[in-house]
VEXLUMFI-634723 format. One line per 8 residues: for each residue x, y, z of N, C-alpha, C, O. Coordinates in Angstrom, 3 decimals. Each point is the difference from the previous one (the first is absolute). Layout:
// residues N
X:Y:Z:X:Y:Z:X:Y:Z:X:Y:Z | ...
END
This chain:
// residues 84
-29.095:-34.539:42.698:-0.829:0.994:0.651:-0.151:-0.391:1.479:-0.330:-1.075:0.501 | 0.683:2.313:0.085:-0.276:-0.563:1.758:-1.416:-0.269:0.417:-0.919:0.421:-0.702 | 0.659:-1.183:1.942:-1.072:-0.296:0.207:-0.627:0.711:0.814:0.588:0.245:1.054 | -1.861:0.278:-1.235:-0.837:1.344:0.519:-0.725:-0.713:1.270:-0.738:-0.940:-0.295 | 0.839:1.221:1.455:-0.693:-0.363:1.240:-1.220:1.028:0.422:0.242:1.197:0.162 | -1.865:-1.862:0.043:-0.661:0.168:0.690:-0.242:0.172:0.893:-0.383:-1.088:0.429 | 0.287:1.995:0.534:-0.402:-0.170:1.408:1.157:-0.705:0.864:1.174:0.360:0.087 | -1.879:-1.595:0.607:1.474:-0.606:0.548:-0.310:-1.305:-0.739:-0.765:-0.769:0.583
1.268:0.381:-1.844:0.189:-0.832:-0.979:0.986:-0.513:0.591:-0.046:-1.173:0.370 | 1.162:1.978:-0.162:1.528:-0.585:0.305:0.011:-0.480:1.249:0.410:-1.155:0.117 | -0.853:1.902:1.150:-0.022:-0.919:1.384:-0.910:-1.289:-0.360:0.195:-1.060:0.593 | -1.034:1.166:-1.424:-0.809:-1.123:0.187:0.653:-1.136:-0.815:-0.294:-1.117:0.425 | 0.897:1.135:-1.217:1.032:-0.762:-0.908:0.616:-0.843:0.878:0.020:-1.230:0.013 | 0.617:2.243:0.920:1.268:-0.228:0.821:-0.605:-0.625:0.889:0.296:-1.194:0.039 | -1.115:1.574:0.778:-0.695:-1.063:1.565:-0.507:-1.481:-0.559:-0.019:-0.978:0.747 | -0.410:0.913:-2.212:-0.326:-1.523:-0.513:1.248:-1.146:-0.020:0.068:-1.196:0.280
1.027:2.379:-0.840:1.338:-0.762:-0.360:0.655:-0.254:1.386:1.035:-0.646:0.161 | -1.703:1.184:0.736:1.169:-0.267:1.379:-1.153:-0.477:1.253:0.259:-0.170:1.191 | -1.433:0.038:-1.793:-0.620:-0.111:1.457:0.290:-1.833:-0.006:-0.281:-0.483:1.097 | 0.785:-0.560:-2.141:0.241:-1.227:0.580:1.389:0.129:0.782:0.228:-0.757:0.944 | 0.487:1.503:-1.255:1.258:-0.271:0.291:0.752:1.270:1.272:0.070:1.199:-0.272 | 0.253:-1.591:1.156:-0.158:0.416:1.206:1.953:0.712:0.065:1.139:-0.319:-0.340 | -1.975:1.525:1.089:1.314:0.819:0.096:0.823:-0.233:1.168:1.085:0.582:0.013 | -1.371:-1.277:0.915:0.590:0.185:1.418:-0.102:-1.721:-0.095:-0.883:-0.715:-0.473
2.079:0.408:1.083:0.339:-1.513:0.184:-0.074:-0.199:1.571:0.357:0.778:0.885 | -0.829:-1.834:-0.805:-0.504:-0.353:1.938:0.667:0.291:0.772:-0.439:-0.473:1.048 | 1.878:1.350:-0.769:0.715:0.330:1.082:-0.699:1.541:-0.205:-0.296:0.775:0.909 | 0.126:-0.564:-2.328:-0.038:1.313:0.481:-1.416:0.254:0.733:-0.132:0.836:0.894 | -0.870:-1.619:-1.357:-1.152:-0.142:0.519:-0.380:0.094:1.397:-0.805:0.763:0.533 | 1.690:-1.877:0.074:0.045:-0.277:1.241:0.806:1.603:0.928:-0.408:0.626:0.978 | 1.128:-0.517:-1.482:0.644:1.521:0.149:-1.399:1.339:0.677:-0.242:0.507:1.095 | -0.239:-0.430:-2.224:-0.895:1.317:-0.536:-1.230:-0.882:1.024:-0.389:0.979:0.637
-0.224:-1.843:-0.233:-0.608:-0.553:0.910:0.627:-0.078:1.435:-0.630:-0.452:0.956 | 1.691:0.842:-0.887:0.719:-0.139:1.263:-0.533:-0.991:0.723:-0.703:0.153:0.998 | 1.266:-1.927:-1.849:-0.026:-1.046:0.564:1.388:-0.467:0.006:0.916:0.461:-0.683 | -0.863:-1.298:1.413:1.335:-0.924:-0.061:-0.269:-1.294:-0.813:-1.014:-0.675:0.174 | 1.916:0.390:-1.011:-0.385:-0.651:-1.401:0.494:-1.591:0.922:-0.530:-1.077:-0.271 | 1.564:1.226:1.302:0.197:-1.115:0.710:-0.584:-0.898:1.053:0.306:-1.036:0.590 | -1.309:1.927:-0.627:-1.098:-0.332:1.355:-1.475:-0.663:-1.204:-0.367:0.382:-1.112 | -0.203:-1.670:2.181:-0.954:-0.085:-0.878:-1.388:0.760:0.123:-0.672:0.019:1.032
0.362:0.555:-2.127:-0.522:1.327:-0.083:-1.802:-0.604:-0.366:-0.130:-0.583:-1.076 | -1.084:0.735:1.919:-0.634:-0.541:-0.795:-1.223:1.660:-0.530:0.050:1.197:0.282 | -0.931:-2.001:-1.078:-1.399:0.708:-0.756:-0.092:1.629:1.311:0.256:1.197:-0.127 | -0.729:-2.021:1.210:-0.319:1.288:0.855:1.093:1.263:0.314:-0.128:1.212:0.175 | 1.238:-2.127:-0.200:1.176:0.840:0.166:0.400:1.353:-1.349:0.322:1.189:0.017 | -0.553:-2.126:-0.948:0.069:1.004:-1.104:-1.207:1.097:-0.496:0.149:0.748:-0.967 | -1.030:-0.783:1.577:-1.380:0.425:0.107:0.095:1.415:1.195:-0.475:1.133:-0.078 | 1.326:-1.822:1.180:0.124:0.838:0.923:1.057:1.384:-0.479:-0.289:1.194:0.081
1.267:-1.662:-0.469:1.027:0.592:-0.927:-0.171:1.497:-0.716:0.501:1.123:0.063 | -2.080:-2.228:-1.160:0.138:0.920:-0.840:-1.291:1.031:0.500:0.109:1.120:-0.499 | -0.907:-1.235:1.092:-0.876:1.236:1.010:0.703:0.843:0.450:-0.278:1.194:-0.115 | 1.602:-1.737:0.874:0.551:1.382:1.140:0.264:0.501:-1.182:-0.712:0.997:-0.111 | 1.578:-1.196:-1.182:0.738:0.894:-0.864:-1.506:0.937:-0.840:-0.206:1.206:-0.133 | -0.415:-2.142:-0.192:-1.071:0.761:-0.619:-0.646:1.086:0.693:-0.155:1.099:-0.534 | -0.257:-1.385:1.793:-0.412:1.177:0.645:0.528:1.473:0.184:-0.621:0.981:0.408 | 1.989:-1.090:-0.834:0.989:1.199:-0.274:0.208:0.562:-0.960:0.032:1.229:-0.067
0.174:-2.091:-0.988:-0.038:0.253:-1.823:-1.741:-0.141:-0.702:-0.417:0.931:-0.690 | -0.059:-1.588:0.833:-1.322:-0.073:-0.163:-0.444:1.575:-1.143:-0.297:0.986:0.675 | 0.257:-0.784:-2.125:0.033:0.677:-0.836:-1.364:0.870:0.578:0.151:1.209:-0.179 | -1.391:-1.558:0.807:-1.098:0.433:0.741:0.558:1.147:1.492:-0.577:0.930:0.564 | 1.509:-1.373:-0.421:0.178:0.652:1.575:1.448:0.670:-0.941:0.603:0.654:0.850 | 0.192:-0.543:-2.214:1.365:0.592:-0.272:0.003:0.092:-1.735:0.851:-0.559:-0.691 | -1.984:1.383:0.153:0.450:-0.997:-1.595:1.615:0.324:-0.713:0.419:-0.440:-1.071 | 0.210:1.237:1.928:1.333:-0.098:-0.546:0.658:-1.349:0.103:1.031:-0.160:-0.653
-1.543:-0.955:1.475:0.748:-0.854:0.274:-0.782:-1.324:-0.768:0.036:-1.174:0.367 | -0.690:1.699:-1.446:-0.848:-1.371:-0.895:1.130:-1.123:-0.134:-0.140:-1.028:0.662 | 1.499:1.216:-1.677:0.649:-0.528:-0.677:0.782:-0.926:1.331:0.211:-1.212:-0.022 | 0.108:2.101:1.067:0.492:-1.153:1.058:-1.086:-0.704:0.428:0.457:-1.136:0.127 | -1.693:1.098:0.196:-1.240:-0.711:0.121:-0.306:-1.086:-1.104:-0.718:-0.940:0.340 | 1.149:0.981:-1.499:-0.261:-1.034:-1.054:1.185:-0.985:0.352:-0.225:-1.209:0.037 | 1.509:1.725:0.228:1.249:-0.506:0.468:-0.333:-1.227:0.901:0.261:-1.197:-0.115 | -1.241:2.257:1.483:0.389:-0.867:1.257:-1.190:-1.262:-0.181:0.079:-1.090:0.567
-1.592:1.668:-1.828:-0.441:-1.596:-0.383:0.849:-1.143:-0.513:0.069:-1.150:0.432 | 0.680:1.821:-1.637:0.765:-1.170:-0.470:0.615:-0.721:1.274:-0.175:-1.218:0.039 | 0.804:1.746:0.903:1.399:-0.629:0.479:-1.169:-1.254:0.634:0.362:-1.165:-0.165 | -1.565:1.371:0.788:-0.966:-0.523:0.558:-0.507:-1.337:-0.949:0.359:-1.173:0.105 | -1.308:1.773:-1.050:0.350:-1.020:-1.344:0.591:-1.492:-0.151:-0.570:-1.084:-0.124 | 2.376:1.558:0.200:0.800:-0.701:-0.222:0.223:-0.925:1.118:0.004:-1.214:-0.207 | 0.194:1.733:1.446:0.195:-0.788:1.476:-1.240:-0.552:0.264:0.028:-0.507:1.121 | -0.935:0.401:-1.573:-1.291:-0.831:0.285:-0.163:-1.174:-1.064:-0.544:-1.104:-0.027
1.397:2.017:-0.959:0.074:-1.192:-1.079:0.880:-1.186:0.337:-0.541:-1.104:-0.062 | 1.789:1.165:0.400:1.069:-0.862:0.546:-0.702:-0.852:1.003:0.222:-1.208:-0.076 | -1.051:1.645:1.025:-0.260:-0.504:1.185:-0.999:-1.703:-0.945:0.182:-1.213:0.109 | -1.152:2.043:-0.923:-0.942:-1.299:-0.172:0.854:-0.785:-0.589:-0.331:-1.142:-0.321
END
């Protein structure tokens, strides 16, 4: 018997099963941050980064653009993660 979904049962399934495990690997990160992954990049820099982009996509000022806004946290996320 197939399995009957609630509401968003299934996104919520799915964001548990994937929120440890990260979709974008640090070039691409550094990419979608429009940093140079060769330069040493620090905290403020990536901070600075991710404001200019947010201020454009920002789901408050575009909500068509939520899903690239969750995007451009992760890539942020991840490059802050590397750094510590």
């Amino acid at each position: 018997m197939p399995k009957v979904y609630f509401h968003n049962e299934k996104s919520i399934d799915q964001n548990i099963n994937t929120k440890n495990s990260s979709t974008l690997s640090l070039v691409e990160s550094y990419k979608i941050l429009n940093l140079d992954i060769n330069k040493k990049t620090t905290k403020q820099d990536v901070n600075k980064a991710y404001i200019k982009i947010q201020k454009k996509i920002h789901p408050d000022i575009s909500p068509e653009t939520s899903r690239l806004s969750s995007i451009v946290n992760e890539a942020k996320d991840i490059v802050l993660d590397n750094l510590a």
